[in-house]
Backbone as a chain_set.jsonl record, in Angstrom:
{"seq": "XXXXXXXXXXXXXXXXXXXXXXXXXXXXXXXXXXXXXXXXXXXXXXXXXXXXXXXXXXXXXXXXXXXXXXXXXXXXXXXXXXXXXXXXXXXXXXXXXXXXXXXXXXXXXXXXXXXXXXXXXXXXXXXXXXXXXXXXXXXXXXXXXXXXXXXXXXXXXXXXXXXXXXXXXXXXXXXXXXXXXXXXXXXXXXXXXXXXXXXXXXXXXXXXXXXXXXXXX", "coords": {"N": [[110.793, -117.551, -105.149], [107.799, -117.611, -107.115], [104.37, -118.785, -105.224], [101.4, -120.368, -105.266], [99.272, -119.566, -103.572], [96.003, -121.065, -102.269], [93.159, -119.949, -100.948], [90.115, -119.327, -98.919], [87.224, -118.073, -99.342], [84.8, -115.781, -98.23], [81.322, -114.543, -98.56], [80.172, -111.559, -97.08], [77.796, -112.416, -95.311], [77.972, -114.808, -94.899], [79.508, -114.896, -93.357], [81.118, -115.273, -89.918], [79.934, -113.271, -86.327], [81.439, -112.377, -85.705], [83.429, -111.875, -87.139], [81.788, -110.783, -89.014], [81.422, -108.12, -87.919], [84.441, -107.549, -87.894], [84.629, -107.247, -90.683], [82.992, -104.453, -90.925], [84.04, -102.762, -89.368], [86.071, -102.513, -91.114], [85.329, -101.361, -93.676], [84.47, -99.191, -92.57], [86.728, -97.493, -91.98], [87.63, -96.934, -94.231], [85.168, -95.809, -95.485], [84.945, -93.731, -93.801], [87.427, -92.681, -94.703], [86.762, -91.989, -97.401], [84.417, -90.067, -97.015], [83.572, -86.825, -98.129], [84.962, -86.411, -100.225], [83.727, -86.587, -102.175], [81.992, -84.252, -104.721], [79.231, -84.042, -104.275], [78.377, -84.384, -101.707], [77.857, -81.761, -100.63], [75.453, -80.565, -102.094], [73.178, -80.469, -100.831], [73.187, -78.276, -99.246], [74.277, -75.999, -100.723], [72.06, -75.977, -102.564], [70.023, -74.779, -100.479], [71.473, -72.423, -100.017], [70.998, -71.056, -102.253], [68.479, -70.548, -102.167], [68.192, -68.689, -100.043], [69.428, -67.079, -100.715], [72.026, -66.823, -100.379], [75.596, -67.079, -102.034], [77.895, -69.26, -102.194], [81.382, -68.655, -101.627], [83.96, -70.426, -104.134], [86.568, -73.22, -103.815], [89.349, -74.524, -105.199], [89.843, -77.963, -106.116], [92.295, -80.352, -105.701], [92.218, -83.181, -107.631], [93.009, -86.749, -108.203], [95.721, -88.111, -110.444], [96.093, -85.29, -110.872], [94.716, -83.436, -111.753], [91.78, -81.03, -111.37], [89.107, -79.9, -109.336], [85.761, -77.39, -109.05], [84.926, -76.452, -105.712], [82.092, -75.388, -103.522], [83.18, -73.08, -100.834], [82.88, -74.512, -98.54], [83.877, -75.171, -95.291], [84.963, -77.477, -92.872], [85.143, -79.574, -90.076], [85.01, -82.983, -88.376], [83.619, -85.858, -86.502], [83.701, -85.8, -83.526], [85.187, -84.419, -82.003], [86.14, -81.657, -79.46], [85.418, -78.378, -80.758], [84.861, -79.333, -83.319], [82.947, -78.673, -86.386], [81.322, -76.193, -88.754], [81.98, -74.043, -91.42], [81.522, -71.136, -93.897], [82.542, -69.259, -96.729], [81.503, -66.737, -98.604], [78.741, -64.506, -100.006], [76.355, -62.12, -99.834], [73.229, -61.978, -101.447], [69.566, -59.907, -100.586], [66.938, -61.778, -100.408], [63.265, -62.691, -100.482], [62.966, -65.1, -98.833], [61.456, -67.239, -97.002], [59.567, -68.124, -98.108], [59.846, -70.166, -99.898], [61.666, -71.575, -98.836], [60.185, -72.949, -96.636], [57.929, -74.175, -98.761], [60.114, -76.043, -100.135], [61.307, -77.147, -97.961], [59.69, -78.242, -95.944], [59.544, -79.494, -93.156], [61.687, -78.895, -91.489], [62.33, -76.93, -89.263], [64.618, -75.338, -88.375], [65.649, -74.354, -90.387], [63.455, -72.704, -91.484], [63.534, -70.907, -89.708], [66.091, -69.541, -89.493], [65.484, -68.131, -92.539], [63.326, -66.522, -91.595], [64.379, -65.059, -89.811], [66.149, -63.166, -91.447], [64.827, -62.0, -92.942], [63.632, -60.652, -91.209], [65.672, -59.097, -90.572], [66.174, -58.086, -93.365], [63.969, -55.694, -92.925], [64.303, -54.461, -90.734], [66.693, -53.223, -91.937], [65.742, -51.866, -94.142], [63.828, -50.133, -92.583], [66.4, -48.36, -90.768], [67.836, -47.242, -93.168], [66.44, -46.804, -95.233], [66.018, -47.857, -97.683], [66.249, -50.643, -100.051], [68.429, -51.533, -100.862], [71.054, -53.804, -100.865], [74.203, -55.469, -99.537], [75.99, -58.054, -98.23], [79.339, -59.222, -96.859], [80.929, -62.62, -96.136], [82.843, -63.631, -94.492], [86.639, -65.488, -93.319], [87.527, -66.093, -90.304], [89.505, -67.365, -88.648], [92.401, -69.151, -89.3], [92.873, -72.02, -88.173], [91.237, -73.237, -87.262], [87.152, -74.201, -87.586], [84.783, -74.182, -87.619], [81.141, -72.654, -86.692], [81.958, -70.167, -85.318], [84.088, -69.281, -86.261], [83.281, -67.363, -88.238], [82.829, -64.558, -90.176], [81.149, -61.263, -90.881], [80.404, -58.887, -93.372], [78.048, -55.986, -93.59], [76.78, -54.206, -96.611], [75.707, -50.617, -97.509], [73.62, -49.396, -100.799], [75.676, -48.49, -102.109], [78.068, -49.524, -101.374], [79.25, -48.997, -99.199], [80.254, -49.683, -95.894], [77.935, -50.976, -93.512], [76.834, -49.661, -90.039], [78.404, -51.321, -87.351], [76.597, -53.117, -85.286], [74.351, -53.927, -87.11], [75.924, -55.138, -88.382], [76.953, -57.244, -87.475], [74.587, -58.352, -86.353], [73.874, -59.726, -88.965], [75.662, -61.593, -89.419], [75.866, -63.126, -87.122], [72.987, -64.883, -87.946], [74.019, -66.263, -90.528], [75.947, -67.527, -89.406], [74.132, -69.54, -87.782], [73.213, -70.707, -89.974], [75.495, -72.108, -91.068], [76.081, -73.897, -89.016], [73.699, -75.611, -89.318], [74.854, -76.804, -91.362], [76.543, -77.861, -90.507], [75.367, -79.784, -89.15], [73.771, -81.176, -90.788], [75.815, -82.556, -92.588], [76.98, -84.181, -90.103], [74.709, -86.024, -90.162], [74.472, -87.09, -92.0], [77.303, -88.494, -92.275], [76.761, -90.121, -89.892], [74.841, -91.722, -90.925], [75.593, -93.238, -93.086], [77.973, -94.545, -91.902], [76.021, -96.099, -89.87], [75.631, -99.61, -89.225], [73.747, -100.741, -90.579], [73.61, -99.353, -92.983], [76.185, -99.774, -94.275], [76.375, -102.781, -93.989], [74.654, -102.924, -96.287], [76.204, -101.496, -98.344], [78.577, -103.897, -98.017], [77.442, -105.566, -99.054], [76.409, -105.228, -101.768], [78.383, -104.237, -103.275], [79.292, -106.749, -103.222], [81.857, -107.285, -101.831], [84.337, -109.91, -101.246], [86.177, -111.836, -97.985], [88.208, -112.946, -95.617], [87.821, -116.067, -93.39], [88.044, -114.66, -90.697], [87.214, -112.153, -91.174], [88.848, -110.303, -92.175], [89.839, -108.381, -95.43], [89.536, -110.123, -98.49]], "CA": [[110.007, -118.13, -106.226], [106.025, -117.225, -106.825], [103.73, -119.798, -105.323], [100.049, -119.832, -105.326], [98.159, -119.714, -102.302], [94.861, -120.779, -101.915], [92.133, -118.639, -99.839], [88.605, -119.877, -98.842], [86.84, -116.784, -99.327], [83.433, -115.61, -97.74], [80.769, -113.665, -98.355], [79.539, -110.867, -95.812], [76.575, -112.578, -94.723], [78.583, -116.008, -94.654], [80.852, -114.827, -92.206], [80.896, -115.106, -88.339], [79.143, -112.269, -86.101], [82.655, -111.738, -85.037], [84.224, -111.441, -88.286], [81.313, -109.62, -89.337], [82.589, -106.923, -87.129], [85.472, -106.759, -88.043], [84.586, -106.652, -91.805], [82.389, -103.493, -90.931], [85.373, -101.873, -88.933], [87.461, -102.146, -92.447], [84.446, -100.881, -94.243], [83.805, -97.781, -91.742], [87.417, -96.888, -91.934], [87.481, -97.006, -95.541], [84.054, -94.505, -95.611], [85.365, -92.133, -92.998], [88.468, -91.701, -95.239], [86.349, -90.942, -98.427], [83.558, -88.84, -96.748], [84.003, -85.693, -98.529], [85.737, -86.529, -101.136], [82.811, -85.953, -103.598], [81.227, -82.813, -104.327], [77.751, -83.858, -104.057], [78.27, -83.829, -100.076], [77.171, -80.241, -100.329], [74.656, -80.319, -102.823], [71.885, -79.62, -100.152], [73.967, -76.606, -98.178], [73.61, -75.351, -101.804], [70.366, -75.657, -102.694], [69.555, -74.284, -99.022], [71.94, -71.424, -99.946], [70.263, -70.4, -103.274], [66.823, -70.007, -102.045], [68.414, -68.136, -98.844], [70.016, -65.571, -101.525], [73.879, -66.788, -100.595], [76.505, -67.496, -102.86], [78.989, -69.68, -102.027], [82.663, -69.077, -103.487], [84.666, -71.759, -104.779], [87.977, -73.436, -104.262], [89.93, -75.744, -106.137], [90.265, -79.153, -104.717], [92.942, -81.348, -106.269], [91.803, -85.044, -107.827], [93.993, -87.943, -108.551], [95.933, -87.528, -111.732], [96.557, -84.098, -111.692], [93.177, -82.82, -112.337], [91.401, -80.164, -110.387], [87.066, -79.094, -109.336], [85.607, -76.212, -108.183], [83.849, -76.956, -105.063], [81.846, -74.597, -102.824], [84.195, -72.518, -99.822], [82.307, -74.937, -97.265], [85.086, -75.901, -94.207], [84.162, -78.575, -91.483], [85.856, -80.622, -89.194], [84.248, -83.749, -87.5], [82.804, -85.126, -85.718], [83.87, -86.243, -82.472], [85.832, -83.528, -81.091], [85.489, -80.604, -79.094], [85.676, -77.274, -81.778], [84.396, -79.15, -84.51], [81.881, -77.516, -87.012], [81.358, -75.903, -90.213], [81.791, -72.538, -91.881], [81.883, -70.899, -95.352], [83.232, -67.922, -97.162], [80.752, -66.091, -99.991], [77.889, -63.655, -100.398], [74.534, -62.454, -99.703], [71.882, -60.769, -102.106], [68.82, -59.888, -99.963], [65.932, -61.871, -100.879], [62.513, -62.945, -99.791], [62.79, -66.43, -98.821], [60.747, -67.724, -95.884], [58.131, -69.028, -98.235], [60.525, -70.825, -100.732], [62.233, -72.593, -97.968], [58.846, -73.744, -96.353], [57.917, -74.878, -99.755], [61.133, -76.872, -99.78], [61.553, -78.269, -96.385], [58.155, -77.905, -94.565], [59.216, -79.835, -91.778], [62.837, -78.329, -91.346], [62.321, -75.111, -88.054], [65.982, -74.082, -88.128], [65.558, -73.539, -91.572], [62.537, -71.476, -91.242], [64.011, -69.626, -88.142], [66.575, -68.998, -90.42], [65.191, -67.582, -93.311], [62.667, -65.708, -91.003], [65.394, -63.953, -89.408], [66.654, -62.778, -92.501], [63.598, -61.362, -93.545], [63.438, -59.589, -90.435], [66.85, -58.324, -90.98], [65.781, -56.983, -94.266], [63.061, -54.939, -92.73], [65.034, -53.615, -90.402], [67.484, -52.39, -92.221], [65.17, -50.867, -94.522], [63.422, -48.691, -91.379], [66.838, -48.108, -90.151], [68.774, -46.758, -93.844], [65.04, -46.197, -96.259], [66.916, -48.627, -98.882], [65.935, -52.088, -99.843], [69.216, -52.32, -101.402], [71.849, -53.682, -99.707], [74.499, -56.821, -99.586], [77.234, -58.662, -97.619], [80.429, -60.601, -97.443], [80.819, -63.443, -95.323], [84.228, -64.457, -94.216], [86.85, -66.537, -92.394], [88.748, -64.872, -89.578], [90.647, -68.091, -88.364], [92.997, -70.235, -90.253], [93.102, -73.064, -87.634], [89.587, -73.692, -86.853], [86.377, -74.001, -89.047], [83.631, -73.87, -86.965], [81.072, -71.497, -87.066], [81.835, -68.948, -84.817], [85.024, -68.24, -86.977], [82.333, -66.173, -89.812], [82.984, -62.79, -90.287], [80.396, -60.764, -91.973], [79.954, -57.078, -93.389], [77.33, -55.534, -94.722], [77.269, -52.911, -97.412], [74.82, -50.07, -98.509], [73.826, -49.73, -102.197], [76.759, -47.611, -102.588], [79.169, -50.088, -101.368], [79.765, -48.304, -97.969], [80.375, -50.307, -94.607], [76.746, -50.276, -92.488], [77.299, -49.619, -88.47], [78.755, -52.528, -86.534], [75.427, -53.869, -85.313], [73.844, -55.07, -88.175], [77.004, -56.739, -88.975], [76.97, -58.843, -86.225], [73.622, -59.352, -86.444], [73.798, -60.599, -89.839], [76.613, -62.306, -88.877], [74.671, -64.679, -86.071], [72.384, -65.125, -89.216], [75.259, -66.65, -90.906], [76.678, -68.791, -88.012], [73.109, -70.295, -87.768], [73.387, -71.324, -91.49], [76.486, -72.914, -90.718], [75.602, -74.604, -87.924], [72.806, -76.148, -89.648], [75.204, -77.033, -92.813], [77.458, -78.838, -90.019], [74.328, -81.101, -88.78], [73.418, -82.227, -92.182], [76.637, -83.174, -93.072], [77.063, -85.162, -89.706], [73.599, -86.687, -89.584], [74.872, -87.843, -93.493], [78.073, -89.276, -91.832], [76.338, -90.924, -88.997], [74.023, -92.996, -91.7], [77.026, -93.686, -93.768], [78.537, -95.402, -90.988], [75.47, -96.874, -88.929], [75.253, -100.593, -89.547], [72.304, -100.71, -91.413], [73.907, -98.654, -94.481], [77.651, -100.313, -93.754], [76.036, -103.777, -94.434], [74.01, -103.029, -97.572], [76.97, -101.338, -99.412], [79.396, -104.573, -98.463], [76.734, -106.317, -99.828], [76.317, -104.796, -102.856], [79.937, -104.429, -103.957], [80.135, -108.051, -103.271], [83.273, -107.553, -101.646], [84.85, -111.381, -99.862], [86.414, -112.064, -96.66], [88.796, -114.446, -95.363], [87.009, -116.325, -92.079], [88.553, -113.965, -90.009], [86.241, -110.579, -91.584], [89.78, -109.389, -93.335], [89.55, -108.31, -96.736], [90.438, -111.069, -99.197]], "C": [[108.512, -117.878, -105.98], [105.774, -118.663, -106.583], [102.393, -119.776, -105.141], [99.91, -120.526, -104.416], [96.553, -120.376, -102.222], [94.151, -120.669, -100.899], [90.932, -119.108, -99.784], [88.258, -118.473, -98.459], [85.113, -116.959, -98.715], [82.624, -114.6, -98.678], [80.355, -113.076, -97.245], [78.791, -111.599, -95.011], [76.603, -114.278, -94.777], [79.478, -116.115, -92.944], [80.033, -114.432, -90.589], [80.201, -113.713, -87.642], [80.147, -111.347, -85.868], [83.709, -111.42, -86.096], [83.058, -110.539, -89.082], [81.569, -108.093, -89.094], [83.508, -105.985, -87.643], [85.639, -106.513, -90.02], [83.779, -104.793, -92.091], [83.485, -102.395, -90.087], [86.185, -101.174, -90.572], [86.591, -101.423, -93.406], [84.342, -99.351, -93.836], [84.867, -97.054, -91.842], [87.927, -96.265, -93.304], [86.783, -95.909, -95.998], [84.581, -93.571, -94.946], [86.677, -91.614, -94.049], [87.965, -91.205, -96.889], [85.154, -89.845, -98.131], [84.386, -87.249, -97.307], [85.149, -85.591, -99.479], [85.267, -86.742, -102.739], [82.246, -84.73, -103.626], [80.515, -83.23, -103.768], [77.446, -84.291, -102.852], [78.034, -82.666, -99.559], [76.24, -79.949, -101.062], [73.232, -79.905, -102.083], [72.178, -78.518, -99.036], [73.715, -76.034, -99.774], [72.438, -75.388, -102.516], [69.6, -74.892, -101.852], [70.121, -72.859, -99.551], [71.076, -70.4, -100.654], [68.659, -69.821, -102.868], [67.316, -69.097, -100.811], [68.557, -67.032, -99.436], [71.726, -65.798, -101.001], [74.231, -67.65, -101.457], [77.338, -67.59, -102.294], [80.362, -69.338, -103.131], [83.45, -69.979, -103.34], [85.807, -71.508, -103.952], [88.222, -74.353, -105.087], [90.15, -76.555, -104.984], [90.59, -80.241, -106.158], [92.354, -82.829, -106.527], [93.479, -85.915, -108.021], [94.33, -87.488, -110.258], [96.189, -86.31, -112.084], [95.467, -83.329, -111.838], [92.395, -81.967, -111.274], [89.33, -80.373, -110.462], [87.145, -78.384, -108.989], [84.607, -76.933, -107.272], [83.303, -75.414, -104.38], [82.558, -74.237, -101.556], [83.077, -73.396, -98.85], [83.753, -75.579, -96.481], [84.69, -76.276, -93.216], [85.354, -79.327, -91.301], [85.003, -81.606, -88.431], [84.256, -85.12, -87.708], [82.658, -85.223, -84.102], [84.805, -85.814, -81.971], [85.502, -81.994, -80.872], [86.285, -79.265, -80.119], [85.143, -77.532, -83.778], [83.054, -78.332, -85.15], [82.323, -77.435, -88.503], [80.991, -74.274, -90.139], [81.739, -72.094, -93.249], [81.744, -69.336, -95.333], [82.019, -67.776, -98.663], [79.907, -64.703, -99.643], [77.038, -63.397, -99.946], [73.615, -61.553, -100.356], [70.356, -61.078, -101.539], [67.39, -60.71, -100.868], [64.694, -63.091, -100.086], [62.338, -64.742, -99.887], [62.332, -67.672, -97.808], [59.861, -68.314, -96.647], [58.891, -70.394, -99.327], [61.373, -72.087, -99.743], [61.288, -73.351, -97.392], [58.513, -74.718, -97.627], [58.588, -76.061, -99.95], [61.335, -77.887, -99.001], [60.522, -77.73, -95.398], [58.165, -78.245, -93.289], [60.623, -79.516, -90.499], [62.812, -76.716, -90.262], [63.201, -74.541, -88.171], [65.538, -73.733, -89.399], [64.267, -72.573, -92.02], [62.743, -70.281, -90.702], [65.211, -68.893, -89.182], [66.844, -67.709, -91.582], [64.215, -66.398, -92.465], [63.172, -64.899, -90.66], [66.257, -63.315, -90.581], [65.871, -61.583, -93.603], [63.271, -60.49, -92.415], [64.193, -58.638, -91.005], [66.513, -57.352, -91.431], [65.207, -55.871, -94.008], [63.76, -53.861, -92.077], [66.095, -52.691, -91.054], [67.018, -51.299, -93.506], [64.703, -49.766, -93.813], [64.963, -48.298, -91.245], [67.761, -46.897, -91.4], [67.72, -46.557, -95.156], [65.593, -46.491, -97.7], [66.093, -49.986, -98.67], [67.059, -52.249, -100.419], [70.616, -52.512, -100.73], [72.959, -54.758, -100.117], [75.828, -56.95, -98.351], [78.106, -59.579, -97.717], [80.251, -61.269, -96.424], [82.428, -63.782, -95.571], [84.812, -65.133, -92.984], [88.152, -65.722, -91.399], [89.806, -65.803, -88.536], [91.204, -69.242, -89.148], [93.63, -71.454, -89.348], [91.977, -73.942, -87.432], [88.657, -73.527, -87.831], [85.32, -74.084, -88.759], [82.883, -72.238, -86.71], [81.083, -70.223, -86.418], [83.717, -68.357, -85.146], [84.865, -67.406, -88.408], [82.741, -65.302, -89.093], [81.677, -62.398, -91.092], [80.044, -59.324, -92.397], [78.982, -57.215, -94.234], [77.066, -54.407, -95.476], [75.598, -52.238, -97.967], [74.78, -49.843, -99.916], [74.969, -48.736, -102.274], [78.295, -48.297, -102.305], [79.85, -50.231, -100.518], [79.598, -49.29, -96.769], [78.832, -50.258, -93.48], [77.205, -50.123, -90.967], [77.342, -50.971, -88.344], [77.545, -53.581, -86.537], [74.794, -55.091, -85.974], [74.556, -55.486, -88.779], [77.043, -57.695, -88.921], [75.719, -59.013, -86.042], [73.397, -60.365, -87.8], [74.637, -61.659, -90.298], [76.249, -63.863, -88.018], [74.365, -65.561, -87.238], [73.258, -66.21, -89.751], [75.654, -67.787, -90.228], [75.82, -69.836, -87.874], [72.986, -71.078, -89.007], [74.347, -72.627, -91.011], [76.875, -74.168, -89.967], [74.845, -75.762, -87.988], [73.918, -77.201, -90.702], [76.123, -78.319, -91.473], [76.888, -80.144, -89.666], [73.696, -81.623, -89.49], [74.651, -82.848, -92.664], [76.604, -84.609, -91.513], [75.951, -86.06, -89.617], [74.104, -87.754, -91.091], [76.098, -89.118, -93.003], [77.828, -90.432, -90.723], [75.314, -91.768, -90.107], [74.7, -93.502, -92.261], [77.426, -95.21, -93.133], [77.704, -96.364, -89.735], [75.752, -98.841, -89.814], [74.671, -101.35, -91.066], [73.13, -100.79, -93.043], [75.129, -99.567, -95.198], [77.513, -101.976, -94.651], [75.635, -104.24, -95.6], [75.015, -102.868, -98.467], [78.232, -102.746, -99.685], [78.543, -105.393, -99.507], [76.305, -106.132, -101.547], [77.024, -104.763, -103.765], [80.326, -106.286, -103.693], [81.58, -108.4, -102.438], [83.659, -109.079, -100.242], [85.862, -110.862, -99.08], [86.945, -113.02, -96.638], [88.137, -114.396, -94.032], [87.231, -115.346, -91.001], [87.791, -111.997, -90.168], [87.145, -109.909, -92.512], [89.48, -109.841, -95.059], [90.016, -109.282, -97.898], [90.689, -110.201, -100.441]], "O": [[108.023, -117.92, -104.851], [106.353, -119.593, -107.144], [102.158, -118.676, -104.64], [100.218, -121.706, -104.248], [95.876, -119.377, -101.981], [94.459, -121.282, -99.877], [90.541, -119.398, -100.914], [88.779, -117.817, -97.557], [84.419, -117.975, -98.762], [83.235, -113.901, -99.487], [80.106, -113.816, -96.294], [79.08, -111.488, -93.82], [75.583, -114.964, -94.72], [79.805, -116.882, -92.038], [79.05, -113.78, -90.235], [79.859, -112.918, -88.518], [80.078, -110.119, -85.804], [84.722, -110.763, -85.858], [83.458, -109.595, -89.763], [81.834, -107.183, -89.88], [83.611, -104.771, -87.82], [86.504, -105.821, -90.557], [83.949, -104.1, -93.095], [83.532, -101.208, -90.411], [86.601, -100.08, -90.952], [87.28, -100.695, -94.121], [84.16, -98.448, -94.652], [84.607, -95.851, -91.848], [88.555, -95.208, -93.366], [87.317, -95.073, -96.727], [84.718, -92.479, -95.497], [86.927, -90.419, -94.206], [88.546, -90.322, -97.52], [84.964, -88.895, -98.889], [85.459, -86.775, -96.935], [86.076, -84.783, -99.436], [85.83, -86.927, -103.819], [82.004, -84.138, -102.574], [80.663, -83.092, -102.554], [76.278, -84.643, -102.691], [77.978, -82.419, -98.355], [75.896, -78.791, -100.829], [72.367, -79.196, -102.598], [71.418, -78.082, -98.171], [72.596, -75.529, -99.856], [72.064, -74.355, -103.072], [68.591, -74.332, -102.279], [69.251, -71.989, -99.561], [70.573, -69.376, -100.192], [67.999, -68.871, -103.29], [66.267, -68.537, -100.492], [68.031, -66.005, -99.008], [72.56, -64.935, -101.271], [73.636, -68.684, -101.76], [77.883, -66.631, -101.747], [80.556, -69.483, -104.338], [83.644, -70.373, -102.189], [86.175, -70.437, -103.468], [87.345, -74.974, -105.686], [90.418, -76.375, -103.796], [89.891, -80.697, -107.062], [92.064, -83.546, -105.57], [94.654, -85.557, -107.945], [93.626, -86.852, -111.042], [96.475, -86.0, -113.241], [95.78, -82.192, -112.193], [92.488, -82.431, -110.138], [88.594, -80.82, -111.341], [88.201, -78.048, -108.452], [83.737, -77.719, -107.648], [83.939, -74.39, -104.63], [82.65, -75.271, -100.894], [82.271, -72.61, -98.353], [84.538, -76.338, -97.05], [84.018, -75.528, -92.506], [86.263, -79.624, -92.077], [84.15, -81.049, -87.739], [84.712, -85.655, -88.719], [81.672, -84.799, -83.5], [85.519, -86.616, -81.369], [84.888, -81.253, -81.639], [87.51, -79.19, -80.211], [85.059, -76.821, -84.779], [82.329, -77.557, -84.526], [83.118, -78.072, -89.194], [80.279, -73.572, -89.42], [82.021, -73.061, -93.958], [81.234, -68.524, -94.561], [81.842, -68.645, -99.517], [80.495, -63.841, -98.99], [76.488, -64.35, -99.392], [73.27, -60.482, -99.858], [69.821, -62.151, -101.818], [66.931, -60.188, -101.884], [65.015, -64.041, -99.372], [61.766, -65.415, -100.744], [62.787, -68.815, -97.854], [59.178, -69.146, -96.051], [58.339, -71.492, -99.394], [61.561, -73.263, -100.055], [61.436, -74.56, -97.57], [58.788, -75.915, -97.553], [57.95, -77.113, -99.972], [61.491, -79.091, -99.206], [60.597, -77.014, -94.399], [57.422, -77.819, -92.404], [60.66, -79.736, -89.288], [63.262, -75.632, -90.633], [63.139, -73.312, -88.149], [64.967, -72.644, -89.467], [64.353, -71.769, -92.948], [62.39, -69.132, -90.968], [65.085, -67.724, -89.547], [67.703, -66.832, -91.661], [64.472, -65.243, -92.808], [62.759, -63.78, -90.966], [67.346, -62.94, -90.147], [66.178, -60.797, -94.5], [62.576, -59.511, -92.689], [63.827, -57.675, -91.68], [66.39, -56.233, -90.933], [65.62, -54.885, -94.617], [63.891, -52.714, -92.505], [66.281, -51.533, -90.681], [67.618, -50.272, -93.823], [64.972, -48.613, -94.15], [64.941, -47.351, -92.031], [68.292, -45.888, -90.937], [68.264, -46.113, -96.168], [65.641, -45.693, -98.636], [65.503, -50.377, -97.663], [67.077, -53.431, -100.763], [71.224, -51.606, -100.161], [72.723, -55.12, -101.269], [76.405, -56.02, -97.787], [77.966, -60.592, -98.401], [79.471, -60.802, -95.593], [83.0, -64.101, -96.614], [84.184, -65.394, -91.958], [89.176, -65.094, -91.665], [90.665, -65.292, -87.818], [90.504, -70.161, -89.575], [94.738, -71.894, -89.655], [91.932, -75.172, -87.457], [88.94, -72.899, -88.851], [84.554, -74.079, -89.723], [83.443, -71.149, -86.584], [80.386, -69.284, -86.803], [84.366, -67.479, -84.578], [85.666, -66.997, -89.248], [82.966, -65.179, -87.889], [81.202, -63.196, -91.901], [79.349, -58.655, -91.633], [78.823, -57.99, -95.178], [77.156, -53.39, -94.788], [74.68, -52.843, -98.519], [75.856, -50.046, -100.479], [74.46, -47.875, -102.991], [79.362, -47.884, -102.759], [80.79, -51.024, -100.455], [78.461, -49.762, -96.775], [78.824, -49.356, -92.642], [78.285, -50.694, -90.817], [76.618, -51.757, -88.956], [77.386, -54.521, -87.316], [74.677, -56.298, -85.766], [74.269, -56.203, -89.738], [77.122, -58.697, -89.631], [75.524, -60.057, -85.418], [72.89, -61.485, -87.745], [74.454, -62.421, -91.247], [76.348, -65.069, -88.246], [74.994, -66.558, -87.589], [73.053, -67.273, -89.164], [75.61, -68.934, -90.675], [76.276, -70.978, -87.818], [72.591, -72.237, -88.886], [73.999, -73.765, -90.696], [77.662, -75.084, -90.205], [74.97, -76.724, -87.23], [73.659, -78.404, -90.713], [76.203, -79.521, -91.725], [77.439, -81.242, -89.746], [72.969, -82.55, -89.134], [74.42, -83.891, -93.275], [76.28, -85.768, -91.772], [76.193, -87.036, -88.907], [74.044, -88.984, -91.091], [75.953, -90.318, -93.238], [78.516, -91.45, -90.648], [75.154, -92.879, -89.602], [74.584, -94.709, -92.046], [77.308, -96.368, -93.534], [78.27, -97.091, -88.919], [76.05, -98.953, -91.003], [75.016, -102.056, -92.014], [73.243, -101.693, -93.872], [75.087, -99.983, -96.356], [78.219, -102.329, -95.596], [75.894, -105.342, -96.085], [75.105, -103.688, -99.381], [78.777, -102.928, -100.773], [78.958, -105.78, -100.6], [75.94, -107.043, -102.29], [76.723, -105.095, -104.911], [81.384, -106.863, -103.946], [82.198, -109.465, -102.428], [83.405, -109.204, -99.044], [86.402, -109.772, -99.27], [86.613, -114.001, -97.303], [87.852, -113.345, -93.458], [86.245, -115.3, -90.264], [87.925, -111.021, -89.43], [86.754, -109.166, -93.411], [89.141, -110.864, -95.654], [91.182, -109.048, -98.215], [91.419, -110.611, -101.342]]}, "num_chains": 1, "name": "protein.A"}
């Protein structure tokens, strides 16, 4: 037979230091399982990309209901084990972007070092093939891991043709360093997520009660 219960409910900032706790446990486990489960968790690896001159390509990533997005080929694992990281699969059309990224993020070095080295690149491979026109793929050469030293990258003269090894793998590094970067903005995102600080404001915000104990009423 139904019988009604009643529950003395809390608010967050009612509750014990010790049921606080453990309301921020149920909170943190809650965030770690939607991290990345919106696009706009890559919206500044793409913005970064565009002024770099790469194009990310898409996959599909299933919603609830049946319903699909395109997101950008970014793949990460993390962040508290050894091999995690981040990588992605797309493009690269050469272009001058050391001052556009400064512009951008003035106080950001990898991403200078970055773009700087990229702009070397270019140079070089103009002295080395008396072309400015050029491009490359970027790919994924393990399907277990997703960190970035599983990029691939070729690069092609304007004709379409394979360039020597070398400046594969140097534009390759290039690449890895991107990646690298894309993995420490996402975790520096996940580590604020989940500090305290952030943890506290959002129970607070959603309102969500507590039985004395920190569990979710």
């Amino acid at each position: 037979m139904p019988r009604t219960v009643e529950l003395q409910v809390y608010t967050f900032d009612e509750l014990s230091d010790r049921a606080k706790e453990k309301a921020r446990e149920w909170y943190k486990e809650c965030e770690s399982q939607e991290f990345g489960a919106f696009g706009e968790l890559f919206e500044p690896a793409e913005i970064v990309a565009a002024l770099l001159g790469i194009e990310f390509d898409t996959k599909t990533v299933q919603l609830h209901g049946g319903k699909t997005r395109q997101e950008p080929d970014i793949r990460y694992s993390g962040f508290c084990s050894q091999g995690d990281g981040a990588s992605f699969v797309g493009s690269y059309s050469p272009k001058h972007s050391s001052i556009d990224i400064r512009a951008e993020f003035p106080k950001d070095e990898k991403l200078h070092a970055i773009a700087d080295a990229l702009t070397a690149f270019h140079c070089r491979y103009i002295l080395n093939h008396g072309s400015r026109e050029w491009s490359a793929k970027i790919t994924q050469n393990d399907n277990h891991y997703v960190h970035a030293r599983t990029m691939d990258a070729t690069v092609y003269d304007a004709d379409g043709e394979e360039v020597e090894i070398p400046l594969s793998d140097e534009f390759r590094d290039i690449m890895r360093d991107f990646a690298d970067w894309i993995y420490r903005s996402l975790e520096e995102d996940y580590d604020y997520r989940m500090s305290d600080e952030c943890v506290d404001e959002s129970i607070r915000s959603n309102e969500y009660e507590f039985d004395e104990d920190g569990d979710r009423a």
